[in-house]
N, C-alpha and C positions, 0 to 999 in steps of 0.2 A: 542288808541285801543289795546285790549289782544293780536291780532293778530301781532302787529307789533314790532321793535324789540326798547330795549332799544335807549331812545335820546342821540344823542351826540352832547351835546351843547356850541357852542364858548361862551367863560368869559376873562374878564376882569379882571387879578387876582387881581388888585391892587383895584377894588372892594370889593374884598373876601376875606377880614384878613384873614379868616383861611386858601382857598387856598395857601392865598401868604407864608403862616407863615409855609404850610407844603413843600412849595418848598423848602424855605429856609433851611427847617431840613433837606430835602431831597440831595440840592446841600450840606449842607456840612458832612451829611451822605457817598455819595455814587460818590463825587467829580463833580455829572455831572445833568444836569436840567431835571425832569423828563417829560415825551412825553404826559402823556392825565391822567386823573383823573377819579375815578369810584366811587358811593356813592350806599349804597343800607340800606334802612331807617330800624329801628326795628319796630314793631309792639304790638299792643295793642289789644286783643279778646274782643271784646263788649257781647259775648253772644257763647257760641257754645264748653264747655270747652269737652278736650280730646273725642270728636266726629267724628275729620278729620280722622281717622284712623281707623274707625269701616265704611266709607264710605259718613258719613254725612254732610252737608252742615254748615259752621261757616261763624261767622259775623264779621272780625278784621277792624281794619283799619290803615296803617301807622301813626309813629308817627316822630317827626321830627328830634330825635336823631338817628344818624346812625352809618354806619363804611364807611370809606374815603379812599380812596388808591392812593397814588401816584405812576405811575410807569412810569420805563424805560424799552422798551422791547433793550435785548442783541444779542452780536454774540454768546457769551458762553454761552451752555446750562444747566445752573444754575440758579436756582431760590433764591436771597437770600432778606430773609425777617425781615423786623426791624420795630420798632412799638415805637410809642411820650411818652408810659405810658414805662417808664426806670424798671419794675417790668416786663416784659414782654420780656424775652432772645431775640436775636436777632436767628436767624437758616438761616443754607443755605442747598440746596440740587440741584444733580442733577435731571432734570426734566423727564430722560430716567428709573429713579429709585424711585417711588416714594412710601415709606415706612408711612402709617397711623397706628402709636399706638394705638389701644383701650382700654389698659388698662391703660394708664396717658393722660388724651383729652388734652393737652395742645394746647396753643390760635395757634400754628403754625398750629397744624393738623386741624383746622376746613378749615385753606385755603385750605391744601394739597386736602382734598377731595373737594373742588370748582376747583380747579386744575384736578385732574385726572376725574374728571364726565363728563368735557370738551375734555379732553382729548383722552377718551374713547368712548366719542359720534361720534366724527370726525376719529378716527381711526390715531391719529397724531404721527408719525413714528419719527418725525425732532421737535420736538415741540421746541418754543423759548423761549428761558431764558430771567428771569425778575430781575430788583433791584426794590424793591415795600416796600412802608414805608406808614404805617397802622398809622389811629386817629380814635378812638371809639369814642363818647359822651353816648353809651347805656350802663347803668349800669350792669356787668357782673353778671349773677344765676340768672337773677333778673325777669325774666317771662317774657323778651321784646323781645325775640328773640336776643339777641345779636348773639350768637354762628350761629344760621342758617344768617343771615344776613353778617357773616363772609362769609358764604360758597356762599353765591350767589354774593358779589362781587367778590370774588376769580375767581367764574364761569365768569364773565361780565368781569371781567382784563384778564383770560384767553382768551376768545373769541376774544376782542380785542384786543390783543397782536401779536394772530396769524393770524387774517386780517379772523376771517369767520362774520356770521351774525346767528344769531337764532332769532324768536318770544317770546315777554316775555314768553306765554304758555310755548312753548319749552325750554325755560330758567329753569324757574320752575320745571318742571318736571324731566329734569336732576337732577338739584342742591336738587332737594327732595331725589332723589335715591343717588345722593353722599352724600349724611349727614352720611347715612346710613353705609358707610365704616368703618363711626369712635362708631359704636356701637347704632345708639337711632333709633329706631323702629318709626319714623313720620309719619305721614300723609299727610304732603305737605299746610295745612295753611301758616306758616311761609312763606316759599320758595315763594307759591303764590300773598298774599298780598305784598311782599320786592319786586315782578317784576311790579305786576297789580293795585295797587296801584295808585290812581289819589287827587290829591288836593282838598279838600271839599267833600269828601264823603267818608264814611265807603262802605264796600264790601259783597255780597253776594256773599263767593267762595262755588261754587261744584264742586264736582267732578267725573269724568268718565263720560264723558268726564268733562276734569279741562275748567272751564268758569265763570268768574264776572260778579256779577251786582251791579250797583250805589244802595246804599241805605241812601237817604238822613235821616242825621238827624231831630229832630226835632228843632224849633226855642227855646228859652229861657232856655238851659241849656246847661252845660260846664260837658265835662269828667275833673275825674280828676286821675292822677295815685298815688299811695301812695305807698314808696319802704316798706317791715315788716321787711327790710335790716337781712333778713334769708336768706343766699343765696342757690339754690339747681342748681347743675349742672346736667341736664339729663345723659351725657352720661359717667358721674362716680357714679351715683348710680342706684340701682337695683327697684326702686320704679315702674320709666315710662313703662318700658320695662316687668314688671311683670302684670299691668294695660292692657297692648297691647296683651298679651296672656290671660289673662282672658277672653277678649271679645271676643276672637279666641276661646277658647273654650265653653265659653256661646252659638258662631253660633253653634258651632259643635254639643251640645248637642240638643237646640233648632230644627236646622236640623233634628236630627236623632227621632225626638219625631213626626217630620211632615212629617216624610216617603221622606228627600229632601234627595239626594246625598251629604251627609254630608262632606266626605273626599274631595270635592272639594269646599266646602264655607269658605269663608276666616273673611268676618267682617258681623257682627250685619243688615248691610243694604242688604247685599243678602239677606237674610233672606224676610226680607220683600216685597222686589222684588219677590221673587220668590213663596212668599205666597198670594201677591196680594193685602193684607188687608193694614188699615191705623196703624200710629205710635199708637194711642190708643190701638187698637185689637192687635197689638204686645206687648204693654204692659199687656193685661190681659191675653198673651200666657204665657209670662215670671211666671206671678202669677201661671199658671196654670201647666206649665213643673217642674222649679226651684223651688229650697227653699233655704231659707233665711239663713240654716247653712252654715259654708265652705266644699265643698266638697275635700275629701282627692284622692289623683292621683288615687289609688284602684278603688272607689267609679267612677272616670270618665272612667276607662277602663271598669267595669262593664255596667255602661250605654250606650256607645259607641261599647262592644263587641270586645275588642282590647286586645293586651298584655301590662304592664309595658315598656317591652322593643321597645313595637312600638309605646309608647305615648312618649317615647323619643328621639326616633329617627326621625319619622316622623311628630312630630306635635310641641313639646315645641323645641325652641330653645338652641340655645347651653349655654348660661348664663341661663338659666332655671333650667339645671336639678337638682339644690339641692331646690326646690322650692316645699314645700310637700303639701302646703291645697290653695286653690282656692275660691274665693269669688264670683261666678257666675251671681246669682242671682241681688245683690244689682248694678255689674258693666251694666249687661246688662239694667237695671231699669233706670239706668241714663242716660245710652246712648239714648234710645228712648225718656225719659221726655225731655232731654235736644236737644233732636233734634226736638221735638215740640216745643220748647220754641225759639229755632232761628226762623223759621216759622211764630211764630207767633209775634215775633220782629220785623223781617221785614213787616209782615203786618200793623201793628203798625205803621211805620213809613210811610208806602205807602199810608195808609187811611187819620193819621193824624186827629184820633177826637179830640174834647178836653181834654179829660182827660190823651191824649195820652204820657204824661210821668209818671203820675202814673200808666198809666198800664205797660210802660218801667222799671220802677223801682219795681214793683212786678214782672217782671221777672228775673230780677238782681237777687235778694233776693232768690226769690225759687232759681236759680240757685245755689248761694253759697252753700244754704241748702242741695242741692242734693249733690256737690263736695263735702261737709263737711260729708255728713252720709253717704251716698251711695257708692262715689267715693271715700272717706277718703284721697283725695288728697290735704287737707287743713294743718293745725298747731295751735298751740295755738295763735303764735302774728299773722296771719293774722286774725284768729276768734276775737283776739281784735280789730283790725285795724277797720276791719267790721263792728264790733260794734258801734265802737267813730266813724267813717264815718258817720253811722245812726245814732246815738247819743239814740241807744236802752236802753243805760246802763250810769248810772251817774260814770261819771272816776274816780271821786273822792269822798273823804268822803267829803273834804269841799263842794263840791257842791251837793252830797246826802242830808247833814244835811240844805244846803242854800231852797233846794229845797221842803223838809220837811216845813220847816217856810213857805216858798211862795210858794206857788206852780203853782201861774200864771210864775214864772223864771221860771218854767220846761218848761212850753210853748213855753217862748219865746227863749231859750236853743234850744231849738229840732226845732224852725227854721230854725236853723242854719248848720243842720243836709243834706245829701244827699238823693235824692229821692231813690236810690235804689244804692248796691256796691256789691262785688264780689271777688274775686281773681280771677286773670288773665295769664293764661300762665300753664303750667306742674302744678304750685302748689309745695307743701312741702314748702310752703318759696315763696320769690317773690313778687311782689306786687299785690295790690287791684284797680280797676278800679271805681269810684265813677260816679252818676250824677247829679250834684249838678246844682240848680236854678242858672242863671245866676249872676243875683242881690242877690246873697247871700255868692257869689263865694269868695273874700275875708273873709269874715267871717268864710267861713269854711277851709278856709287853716289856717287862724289863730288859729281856735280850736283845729284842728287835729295837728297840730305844738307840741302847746301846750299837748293838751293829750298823744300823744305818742311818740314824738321828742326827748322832752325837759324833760321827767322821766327817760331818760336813756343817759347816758355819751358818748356812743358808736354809737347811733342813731343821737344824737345832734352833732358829730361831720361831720354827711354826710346827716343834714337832708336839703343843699341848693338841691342836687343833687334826691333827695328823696320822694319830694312833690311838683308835679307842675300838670297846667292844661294843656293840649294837644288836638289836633283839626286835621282833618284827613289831613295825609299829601302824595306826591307825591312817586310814585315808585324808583326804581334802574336806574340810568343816567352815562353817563359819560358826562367829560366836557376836551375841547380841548382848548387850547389858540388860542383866538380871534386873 
């Protein structure tokens, strides 16, 4: 249940190669056996891209790659942190002191703010030192949430260390607001599905109040994830965070065109709340306030009635202000389509007609479409990826010219293809989420291998880690020796 607080489950470690294998780095890391284990899974968006943060409802679901934490709580109030991947410095700090860089997000700082969000919730004066030795399996940049799934076991090793209790909810929402230390403007998906997260089932999270719902898949097909091994870190580039004040000033505009108290709306969803109407009639406001130029800072203090100097002080933030033209229009457009589009996802799968994964996979698809033109949160090698997943476009000349000569092979080609795929996560890089027929599922990992893998020297060296199928998996745990 959301209400209740992560499990902490006795294991058998000699069970769990990898438990047992991180003990062992840990006892001869840190000389001494560590006290209890904490996992909190990364995550995959089936539908709902850059919408948590305008207010909107997304659909992710765990995935079974995570980040694992072995710890010792201490007398000394130090926290010192070391991690299995030897590329990754080890850091110590005191826990009385605790210093988050946002301008180098390095892997220590996403604990530090799961650490201090905890910290800060409780008001912990005495807080207890840890020796804590970190194992990822989730590919870093990579759109799975690694980084936030750092910060919510950090949160869950904290809690436990210092002996309180929280509800996943409460988990959540913390570790959503500590992300936010180390610079990335969220909306709390991430955080959510890493606590609320249940085995066999994807997630209907909303939010305000933050609340799940199971949404079962459908029967005869397989997600599948494809890395475009483009990596993009949210909180060292200016991309996400320029995206998250757009829609902040899309409400603002919006607002001020419907006579709403503009200076207190914050995301695209007030709006509609406070207007009454459906996601549609907000989109035909959009057409009807907005236009599809970018609007220059000038251009929004004029509409809005404001100075220069008070659109900088009180509305764009502080990484904003050399940020001169604004994309209003197109961000706002996405946000509403694509928050029809979860909606009517999950109805899709609650009905369950027949046809019900082609019309899952026509939502995929416009989604990409909207991220790609609208949201411009795509790249060229996911638009390929995309592609060779649907098998829209022949990869090749030899199989262009094969398919010329036969053109019943084009048919039996595009079999082979996914029902509908996406890019999944922030975007810029990152991977694509596919959903391929079951009984076809081999075959399309072999194509896509092939077509984008194995043409590039760099891709084919990480493409074990880079192309697998994945199926919803359980929340954030801790595990205690049995």
């Amino acid at each position: 249940m959301a209400g209740d607080s992560p499990s902490a489950l006795p294991v058998q470690l000699v069970e769990q190669p990898r438990l047992q294998k991180l003990k062992e780095m840990f006892i001869s890391k840190f000389g001494s056996a560590p006290k209890f284990y904490a996992r909190a899974p990364g995550r995959v968006n089936l539908i709902g891209e850059h919408i948590d943060y305008c207010g909107y409802a997304v659909l992710p679901m765990a995935v079974e790659q995570d980040i694992l934490i072995a710890v010792e709580p201490v007398q000394t109030q130090v926290v010192q942190l070391a991690n299995t991947n030897s590329s990754y410095l080890d850091f110590s700090t005191s826990v009385n002191n605790i210093q988050i860089n946002k301008t180098k997000p390095q892997w220590h700082n996403y604990f530090l703010c799961g650490l201090k969000g905890i910290q800060e919730h409780f008001g912990l004066n005495n807080p207890t030192g840890m020796n804590c030795l970190l194992d990822g399996t989730i590919p870093p940049s990579s759109g799975l949430s690694s980084s936030s799934a750092l910060v919510c076991c950090a949160g869950l090793v904290t809690l436990r260390a210092n002996g309180k209790t929280l509800s996943k909810v409460e988990l959540a929402e913390i570790c959503t607001k500590s992300e936010r230390y180390i610079g990335t403007e969220g909306g709390g998906m991430d955080q959510s599905i890493s606590f609320l997260a249940e085995e066999g089932t994807a997630k209907l999270i909303e939010f305000s109040p933050l609340r799940a719902t199971d949404v079962r898949l459908p029967s005869g097909a397989t997600f599948v994830i494809a890395n475009s091994c483009v990596e993009m870190n949210k909180a060292a580039t200016s991309h996400y965070n320029i995206r998250v004040m757009e829609c902040r000033l899309a409400t603002k505009l919006l607002s001020k065109s419907k006579g709403l108290e503009w200076r207190k709306m914050l995301r695209l969803h007030d709006v509609q709340t406070k207007l009454g109407v459906s996601l549609e009639e907000m989109l035909t406001i959009v057409e009807e306030v907005l236009h599809p130029e970018p609007y220059s800072a000038e251009e929004i203090c004029k509409c809005l009635g404001i100075s220069l100097e008070e659109l900088h002080s009180q509305i764009l933030s502080q990484n904003m202000q050399d940020v001169s033209t604004f994309k209003l229009y197109q961000r706002a457009k996405h946000v509403y389509s694509e928050a029809a589009r979860v909606l009517e996802f999950q109805k899709i799968c609650c009905e369950a007609p027949a046809n019900a994964l082609q019309l899952l996979g026509e939502l995929m698809k416009q989604s990409h479409i909207s991220c790609r033109e609208m949201y411009e949160c795509s790249c060229p090698e996911l638009d390929r990826l995309v592609d060779i997943c649907l098998l829209e476009k022949s990869q090749s000349n030899l199989l262009h010219g094969l398919f010329l000569l036969f053109p019943s092979r084009d048919q039996e080609h595009r079999q082979f293809g996914a029902i509908g795929s996406r890019l999944t996560g922030a975007g810029w890089g990152g991977c694509t989420v596919s959903m391929v027929p079951t009984d076809k599922l081999n075959a399309f990992l072999k194509n896509v291998k092939k077509a984008y893998y194995q043409t590039d020297g760099q891709r084919l060296a990480v493409d074990n880690n880079s192309l697998f199928a994945t199926k919803p998996g359980r929340g954030a745990l801790v595990f205690v020796e049995a």
